[in-house]
C-alpha positions in Angstrom: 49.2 49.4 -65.7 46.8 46.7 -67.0 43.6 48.0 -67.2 41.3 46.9 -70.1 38.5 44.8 -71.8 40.3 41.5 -71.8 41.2 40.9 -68.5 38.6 39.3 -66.1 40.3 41.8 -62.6 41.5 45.1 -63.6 44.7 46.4 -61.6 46.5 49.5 -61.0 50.1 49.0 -61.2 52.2 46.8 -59.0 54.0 47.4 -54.9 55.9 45.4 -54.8 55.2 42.6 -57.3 51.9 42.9 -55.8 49.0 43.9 -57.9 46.0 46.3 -56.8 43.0 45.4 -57.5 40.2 48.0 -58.0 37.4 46.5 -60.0 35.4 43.8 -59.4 36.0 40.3 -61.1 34.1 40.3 -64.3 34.0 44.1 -64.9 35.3 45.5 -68.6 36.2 48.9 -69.3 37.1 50.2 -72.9 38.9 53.6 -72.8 39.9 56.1 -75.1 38.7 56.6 -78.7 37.7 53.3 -78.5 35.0 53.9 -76.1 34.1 56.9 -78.0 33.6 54.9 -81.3 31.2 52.3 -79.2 29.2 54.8 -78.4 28.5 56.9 -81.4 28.3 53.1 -83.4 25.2 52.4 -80.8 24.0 56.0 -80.9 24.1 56.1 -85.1 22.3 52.6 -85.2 19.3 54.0 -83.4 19.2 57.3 -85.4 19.8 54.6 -88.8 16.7 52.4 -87.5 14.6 56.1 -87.6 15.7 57.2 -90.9 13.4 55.2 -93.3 10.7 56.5 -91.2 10.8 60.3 -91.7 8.7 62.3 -93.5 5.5 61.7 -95.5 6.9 59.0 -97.9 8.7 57.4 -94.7 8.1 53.3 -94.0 6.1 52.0 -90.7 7.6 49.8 -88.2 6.2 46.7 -86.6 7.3 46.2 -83.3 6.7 42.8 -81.3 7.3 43.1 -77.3 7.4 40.1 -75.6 3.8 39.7 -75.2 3.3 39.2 -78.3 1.4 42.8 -78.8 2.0 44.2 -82.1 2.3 48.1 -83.0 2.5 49.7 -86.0 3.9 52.9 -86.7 6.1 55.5 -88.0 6.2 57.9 -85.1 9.6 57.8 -83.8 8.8 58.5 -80.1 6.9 55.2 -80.1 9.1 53.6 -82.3 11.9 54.1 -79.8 9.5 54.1 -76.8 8.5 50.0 -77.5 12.1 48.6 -78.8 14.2 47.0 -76.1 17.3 49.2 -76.6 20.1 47.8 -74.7 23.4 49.9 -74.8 23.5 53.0 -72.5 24.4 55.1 -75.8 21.3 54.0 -77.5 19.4 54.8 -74.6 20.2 57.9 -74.4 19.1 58.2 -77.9 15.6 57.0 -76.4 15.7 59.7 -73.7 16.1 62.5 -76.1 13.2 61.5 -78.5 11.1 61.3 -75.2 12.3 64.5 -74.2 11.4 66.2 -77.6 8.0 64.5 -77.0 7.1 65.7 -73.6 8.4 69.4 -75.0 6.7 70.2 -78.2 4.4 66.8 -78.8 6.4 66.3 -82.4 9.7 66.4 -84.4 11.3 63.2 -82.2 12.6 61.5 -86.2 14.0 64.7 -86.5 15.9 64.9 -83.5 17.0 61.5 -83.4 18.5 61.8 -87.1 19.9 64.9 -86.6 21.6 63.9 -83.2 23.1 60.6 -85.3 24.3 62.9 -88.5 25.9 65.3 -85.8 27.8 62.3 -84.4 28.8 61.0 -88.0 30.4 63.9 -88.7 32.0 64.5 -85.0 33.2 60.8 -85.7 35.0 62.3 -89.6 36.4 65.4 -87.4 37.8 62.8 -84.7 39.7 61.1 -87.3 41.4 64.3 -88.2 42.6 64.1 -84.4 40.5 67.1 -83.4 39.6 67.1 -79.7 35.8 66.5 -78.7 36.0 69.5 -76.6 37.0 71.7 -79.7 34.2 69.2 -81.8 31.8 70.6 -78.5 32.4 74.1 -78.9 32.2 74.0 -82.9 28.7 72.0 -82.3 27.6 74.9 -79.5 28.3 77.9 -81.6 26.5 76.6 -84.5 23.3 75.9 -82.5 23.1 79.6 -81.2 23.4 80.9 -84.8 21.1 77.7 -86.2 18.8 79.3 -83.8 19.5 82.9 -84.8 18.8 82.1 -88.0 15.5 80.3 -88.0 14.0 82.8 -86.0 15.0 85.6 -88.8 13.8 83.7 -91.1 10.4 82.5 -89.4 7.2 84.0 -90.3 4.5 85.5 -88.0 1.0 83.7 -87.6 -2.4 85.3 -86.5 -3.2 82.7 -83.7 -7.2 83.2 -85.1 -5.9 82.2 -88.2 -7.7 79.0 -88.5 -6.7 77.9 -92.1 -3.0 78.0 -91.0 -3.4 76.4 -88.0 -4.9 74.0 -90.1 -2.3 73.4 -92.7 0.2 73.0 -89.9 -1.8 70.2 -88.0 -2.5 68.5 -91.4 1.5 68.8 -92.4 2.1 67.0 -89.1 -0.5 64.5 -90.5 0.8 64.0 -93.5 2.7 60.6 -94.4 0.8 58.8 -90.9 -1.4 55.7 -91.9 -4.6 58.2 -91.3 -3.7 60.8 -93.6 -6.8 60.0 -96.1 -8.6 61.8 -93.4 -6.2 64.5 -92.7 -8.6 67.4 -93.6 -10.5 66.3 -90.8 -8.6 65.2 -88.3 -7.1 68.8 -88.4 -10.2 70.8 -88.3 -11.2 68.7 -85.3 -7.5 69.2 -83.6 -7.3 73.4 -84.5 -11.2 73.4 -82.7 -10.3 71.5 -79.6 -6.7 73.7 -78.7 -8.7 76.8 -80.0 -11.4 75.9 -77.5 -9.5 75.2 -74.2 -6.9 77.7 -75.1 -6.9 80.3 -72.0 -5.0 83.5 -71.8 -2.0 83.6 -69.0 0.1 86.8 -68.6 -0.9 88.3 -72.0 0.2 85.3 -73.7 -1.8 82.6 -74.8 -1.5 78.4 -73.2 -3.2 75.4 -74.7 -2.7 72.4 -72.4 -3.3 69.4 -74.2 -4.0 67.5 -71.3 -7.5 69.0 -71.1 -8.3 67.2 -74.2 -9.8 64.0 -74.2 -8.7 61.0 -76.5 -11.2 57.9 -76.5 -11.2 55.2 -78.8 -13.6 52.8 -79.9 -13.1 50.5 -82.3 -15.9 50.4 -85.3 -17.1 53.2 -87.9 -14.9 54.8 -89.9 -11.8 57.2 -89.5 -14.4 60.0 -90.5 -16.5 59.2 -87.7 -14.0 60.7 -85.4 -15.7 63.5 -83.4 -15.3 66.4 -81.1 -17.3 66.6 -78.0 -17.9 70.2 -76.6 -17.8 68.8 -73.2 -16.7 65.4 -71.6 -17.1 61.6 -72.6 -17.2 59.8 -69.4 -16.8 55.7 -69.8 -19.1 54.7 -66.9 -22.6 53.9 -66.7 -26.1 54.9 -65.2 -25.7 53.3 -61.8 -29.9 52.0 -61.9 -31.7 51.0 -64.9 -34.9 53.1 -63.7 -33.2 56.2 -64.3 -33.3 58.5 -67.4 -30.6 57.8 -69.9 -30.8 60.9 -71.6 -31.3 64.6 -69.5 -31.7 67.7 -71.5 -30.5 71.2 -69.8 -28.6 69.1 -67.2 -28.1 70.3 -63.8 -24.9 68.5 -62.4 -23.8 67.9 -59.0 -20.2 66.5 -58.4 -19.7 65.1 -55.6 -16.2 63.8 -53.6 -18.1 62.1 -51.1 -20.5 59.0 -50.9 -23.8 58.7 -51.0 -23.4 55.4 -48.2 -23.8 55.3 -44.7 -20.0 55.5 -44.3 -18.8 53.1 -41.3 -17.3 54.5 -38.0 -13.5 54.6 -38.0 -13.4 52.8 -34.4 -14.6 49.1 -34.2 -18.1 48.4 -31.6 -20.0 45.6 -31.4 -23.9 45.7 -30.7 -26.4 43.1 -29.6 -29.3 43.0 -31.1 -31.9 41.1 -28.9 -35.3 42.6 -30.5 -35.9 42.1 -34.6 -37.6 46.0 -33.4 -34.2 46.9 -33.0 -32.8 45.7 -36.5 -35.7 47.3 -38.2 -35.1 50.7 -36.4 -31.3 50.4 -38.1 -32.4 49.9 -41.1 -34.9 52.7 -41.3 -32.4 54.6 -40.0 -29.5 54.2 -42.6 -32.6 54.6 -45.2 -33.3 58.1 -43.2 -29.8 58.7 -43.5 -29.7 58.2 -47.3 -33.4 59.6 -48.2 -31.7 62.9 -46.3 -28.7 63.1 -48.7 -30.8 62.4 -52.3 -33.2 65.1 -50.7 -30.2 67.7 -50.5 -29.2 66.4 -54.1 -32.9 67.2 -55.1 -33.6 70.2 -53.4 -30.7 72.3 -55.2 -32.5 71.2 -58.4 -29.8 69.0 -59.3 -31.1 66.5 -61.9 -27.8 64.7 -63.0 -25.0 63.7 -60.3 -21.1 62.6 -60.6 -20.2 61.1 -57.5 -16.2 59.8 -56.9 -17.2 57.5 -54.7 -20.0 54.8 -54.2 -23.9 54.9 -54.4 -25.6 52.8 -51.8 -28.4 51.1 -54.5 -31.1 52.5 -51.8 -29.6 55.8 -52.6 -29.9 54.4 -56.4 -33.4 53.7 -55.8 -34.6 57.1 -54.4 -32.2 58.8 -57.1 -34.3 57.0 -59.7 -37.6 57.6 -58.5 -36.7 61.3 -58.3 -35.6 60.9 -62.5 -32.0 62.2 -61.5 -29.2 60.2 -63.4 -26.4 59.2 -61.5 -23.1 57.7 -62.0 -20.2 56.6 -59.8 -16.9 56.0 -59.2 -15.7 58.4 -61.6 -11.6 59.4 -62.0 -10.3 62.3 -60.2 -8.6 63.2 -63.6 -12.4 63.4 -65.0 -14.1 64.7 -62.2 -11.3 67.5 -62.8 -12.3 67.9 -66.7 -16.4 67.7 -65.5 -15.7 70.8 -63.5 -13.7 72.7 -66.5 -16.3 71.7 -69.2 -19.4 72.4 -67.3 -18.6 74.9 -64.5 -19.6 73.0 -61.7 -17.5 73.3 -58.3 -16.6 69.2 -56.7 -18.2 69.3 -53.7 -16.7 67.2 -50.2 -19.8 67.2 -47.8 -23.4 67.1 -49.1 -24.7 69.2 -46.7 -22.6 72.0 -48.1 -24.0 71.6 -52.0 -25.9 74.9 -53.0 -27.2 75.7 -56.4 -24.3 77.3 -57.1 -22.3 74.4 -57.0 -24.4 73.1 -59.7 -22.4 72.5 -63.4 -24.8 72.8 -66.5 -24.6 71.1 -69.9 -27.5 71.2 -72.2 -27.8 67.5 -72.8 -26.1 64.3 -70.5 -27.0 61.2 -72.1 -26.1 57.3 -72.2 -25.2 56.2 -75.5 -23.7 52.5 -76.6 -20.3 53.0 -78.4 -18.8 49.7 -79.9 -20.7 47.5 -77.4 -19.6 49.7 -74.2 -21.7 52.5 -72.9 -20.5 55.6 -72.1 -22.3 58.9 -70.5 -21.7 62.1 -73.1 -21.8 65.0 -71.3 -22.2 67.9 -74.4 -23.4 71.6 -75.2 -21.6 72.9 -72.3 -21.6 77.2 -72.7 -17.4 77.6 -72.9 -16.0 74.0 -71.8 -12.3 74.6 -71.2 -12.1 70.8 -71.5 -13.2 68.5 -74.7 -13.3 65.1 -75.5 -12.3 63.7 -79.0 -13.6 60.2 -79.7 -11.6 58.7 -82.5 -13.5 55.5 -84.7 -11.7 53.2 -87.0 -12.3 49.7 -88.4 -9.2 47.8 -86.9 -7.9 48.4 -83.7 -4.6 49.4 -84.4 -5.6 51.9 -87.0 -7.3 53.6 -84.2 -4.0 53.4 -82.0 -2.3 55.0 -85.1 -5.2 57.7 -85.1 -4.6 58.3 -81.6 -0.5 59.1 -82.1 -1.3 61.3 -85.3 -4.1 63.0 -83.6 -2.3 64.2 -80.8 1.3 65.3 -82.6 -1.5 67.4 -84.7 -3.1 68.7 -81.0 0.4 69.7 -80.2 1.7 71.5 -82.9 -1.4 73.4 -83.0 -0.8 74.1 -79.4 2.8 75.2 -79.9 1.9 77.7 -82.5 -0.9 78.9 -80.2 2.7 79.0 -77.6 4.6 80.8 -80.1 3.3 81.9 -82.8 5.6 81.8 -85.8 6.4 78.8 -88.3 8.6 77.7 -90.8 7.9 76.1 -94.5 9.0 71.7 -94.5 10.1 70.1 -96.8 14.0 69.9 -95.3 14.4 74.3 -96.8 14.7 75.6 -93.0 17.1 73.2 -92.6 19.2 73.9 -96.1 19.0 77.7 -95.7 20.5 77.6 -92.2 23.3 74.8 -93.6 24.2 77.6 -96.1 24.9 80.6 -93.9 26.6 78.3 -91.4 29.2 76.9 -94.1 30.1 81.4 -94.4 29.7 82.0 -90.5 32.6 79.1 -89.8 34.7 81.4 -92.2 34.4 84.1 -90.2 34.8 82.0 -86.6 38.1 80.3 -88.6 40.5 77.8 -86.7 39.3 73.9 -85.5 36.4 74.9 -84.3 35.4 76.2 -88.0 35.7 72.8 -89.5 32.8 71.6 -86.3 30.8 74.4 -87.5 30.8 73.0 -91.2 30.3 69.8 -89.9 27.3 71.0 -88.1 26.0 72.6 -91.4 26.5 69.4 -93.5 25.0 67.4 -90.4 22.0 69.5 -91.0 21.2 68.4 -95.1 20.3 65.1 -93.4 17.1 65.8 -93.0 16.6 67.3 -96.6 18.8 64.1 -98.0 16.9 61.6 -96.1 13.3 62.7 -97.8 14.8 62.6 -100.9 15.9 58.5 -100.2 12.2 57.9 -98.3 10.6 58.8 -101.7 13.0 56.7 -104.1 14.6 60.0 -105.4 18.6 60.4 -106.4 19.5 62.3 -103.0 22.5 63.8 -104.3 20.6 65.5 -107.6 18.2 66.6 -105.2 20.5 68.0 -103.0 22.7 69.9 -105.8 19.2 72.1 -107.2 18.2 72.6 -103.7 21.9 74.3 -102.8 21.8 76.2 -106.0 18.4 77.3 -105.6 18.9 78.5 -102.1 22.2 80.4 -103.5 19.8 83.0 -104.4 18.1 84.6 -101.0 14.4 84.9 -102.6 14.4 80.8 -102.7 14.4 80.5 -98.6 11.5 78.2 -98.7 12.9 75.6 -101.1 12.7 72.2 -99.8 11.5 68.7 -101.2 8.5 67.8 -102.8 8.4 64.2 -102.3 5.5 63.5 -104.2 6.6 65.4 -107.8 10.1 64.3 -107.1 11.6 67.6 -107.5 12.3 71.2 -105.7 9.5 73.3 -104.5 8.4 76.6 -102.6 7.2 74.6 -99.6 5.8 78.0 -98.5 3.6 78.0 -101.5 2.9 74.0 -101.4 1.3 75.0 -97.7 3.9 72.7 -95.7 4.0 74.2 -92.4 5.8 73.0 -89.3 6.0 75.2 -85.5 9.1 76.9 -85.5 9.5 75.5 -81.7 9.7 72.5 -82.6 12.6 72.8 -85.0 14.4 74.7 -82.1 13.6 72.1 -79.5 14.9 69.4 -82.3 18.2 71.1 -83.0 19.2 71.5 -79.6 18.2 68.4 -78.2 20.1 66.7 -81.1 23.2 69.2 -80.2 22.8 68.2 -76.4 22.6 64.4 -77.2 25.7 64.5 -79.3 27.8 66.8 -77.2 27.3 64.2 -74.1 27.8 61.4 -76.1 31.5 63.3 -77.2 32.4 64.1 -73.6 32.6 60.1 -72.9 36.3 58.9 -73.0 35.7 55.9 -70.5 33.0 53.1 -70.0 33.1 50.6 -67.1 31.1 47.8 -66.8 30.1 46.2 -64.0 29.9 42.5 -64.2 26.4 40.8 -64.9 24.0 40.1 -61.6 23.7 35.9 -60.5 20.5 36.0 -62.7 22.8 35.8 -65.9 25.1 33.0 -64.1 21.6 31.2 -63.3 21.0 31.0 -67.2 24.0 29.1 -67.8 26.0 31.3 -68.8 29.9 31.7 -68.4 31.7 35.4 -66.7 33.3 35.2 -69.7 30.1 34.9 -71.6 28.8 37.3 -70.4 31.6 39.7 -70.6 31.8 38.9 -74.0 28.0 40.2 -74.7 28.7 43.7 -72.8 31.4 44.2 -75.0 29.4 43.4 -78.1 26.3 45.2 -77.1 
């Protein structure tokens, strides 16, 4: 059979002195444990690029896309989000750091590392000719009891327990460009999920998507604010209306306040300028009629989706009701959460009733733009956040630590326990792993210990991030956690040496280390299961570049 990476047409034998062809000219495949190697080499030099960024002494990255657009940051979900990854291996590697994202909002380093360490040490175990499948198993039974474990050892929180809330959004802050404001940013994150948190089936939901982010460059980081209501970035439609209405009555409206044109085409003569001036009065009837329905429900503020003719502006103006238009469904939707107003289709159907309320709507001019603030609503299930910050990408950065703090508030508010930082969940389960592989005891014991060393990755790599000796760190930490009173050891990266995390108020969601560890187990087993990769041959766009089958062959291989 020749079947392999060199050869431009891949055959299957020979009738005959005849070869079969069954891939296409240009196509390579790599089989065997050399496929296998090519993909946890791609997979490990993504979780490698993430490494330097973890934790609170962890670097930034600057990434460049090919606009030219610069960003800067050390959130791994972004990190991996704006590189151009390539192989399908790495990818994957991208896939699960957005999954961990859209999950639990935070831990994506984590799970990317993790997933890498778990595939160095598969890579050790396949050297020792021990199957994948048997490396799969290992890796499966040591994430049920990984899991087992953490949750025995996780503590209980009191979801009104602000303070801890607190010190978990503020660990989740910690080591971002915008942790000299950290205090605050965390007060302002546990007071937004606290406030659109909603009760479902006796257990408690924050969706974060009811929180709004703005930001405006200008100010200072501690100019970031929460709004009790919504910051809408439109403005008053006519410059005679108010800017500013106290105890606002707000209509919101899904229909507009035009003379909408007939669905079938008509033409009509006009032979009398009697005529013209009747149509016009008309279509101003028309549109005095609506802002008189407006008015007469004692509606003094309206939201409208759609347009506003400007002599609908005009009569809205004269009447002192402020008005804006055009307005997104997604905050037409937040409007009716923060101020308890119902959207309403027809105008002829809007009753007092409909009516939302907030105690002040008022124009205000942000950073050269103005923008409506809609504010003092009673119990607004939606809130807006505007974050301020001298350079622009500082205010990006804001943004991306701002909302990992929103969700790990939320996930505590999901389920309510947590575990210290600081790498000690992850040393403490390493330990009883290494004496539950005794007990399981053939191959798959030696995947379990794997698994367990996989796991001092996360303590090692904090230990290198602050410029301390990784393996002295590592030594006191195993010693110390030797004796069952020290669960909550872990590494202090700014005294350099072991610590009672616990004590030192480093406090992460415990669903978040679940979601990372088996994320990290799922990547690494499917990455294992792969014992074949073919090829197809590059599209005419390549050939159009200049460049050779061969060439190009040559680049799949590499990449």
């Amino acid at each position: 059979m020749s079947l392999g990476s060199g050869a431009k047409t891949a055959t299957l034998g020979q009738i005959g002195g005849v070869p079969v062809l069954i891939l296409k000219e240009g196509t390579s495949r790599t089989a065997g444990k050399e496929a296998l190697r090519a993909n946890i080499m791609a997979a490990r030099a993504v979780a490698e690029i993430l490494k330097t960024s973890l934790g609170p002494k962890g670097m930034d990255k600057m990434l460049v896309d090919s606009l030219g657009d610069i960003t800067i940051t050390n959130d791994g979900a972004t990190i991996l989000k704006e590189m151009d990854v390539q192989h399908p291996a790495a990818k994957m590697m991208v896939e699960i750091s957005k999954a961990q994202d859209d999950e639990v909002g935070d831990g994506t380093t984590t799970a990317v590392v993790l997933a890498g360490e778990l595939l160095k040490q598969a890579e050790a175990l396949l050297d020792k000719n021990i199957h994948p499948a048997v490396i799969n198993n290992g890796f499966k039974k040591a994430a049920t009891k990984a899991e087992e474990i953490l949750r025995r050892i996780s503590l209980p929180v009191d979801i009104n327990d602000d303070e801890t809330l607190k010190k978990v959004a503020m660990t989740s802050i910690s080591g971002k460009v915008v942790s000299v404001a950290a205090e605050h940013l965390a007060n302002l994150a546990v007071k937004a999920v606290k406030q659109i948190m909603e009760e479902r089936d006796g257990k408690y939901i924050a969706d974060i998507d009811q929180i709004q982010i703005i930001k405006r460059k200008g100010g200072s980081i501690l100019d970031t604010a929460l709004v009790y209501g919504v910051v809408l970035d439109k403005e008053v439609v006519h410059p005679g209306m108010p800017k500013r209405v106290e105890k606002a009555k707000i209509a919101l409206l899904d229909c507009p306040l035009e003379v909408e044109k007939t669905e079938i085409d008509a033409e009509i003569r006009i032979t009398d300028p009697e005529q013209m001036k009747a149509f016009l009065e008309e279509e101003e009837r028309i549109l005095r009629k609506m802002v008189d329905k407006i008015r007469s429900v004692g509606a003094n503020v309206v939201f409208c989706q759609k347009g506003i003719d400007d002599v609908a502006q005009h009569f809205l103006a004269k009447y002192g009701i402020l008005a804006a238009r055009r307005i997104k469904k997604s905050d037409m939707e937040k409007l009716v959460r923060a101020t308890g107003g119902k959207i309403v289709t027809n105008i002829e159907d809007l009753t007092e009733n409909d009516l939302g309320y907030a105690e002040l709507v008022e124009q205000r001019k942000i950073a050269e733009e103005k923008m409506i603030f809609v504010e003092g609503c009673k119990n607004p299930k939606s809130v807006s956040i505007l974050i301020r910050g001298g350079l622009e990408r500082f205010v990006d950065e804001a943004e991306r630590s701002l909302k990992d703090a929103l969700h790990v508030v939320a996930d505590v508010i999901k389920e309510p326990r947590i575990l210290a930082g600081g790498g000690a969940p992850e040393l403490e389960v390493s330990k009883e792993l290494k004496e539950y592989a005794v007990s399981v005891g053939g191959r798959e014991q030696l995947a379990i210990e794997a698994f367990a060393n996989a796991l001092e990755v996360i303590p090692r790599t904090l230990a290198e991030n602050a410029g301390l000796d990784p393996i002295e760190i590592l030594t006191e930490l195993r010693a110390l956690h030797a004796d069952p009173k020290n669960v909550w050891y872990g590494v202090d990266v700014y005294e350099g040496k072991p610590k009672d995390m616990l004590k030192e108020n480093v406090l992460e969601p415990l669903i978040v280390k679940l979601n990372a560890i088996k994320t990290a187990v799922e990547e690494a087993s499917f990455i294992l299961r792969i014992d074949d990769i073919v090829a197809a041959a590059k599209t005419e766009a390549g050939k159009e570049k200049g460049k050779t089958s061969s060439e190009e062959k040559s680049e799949s291989e590499f990449e």
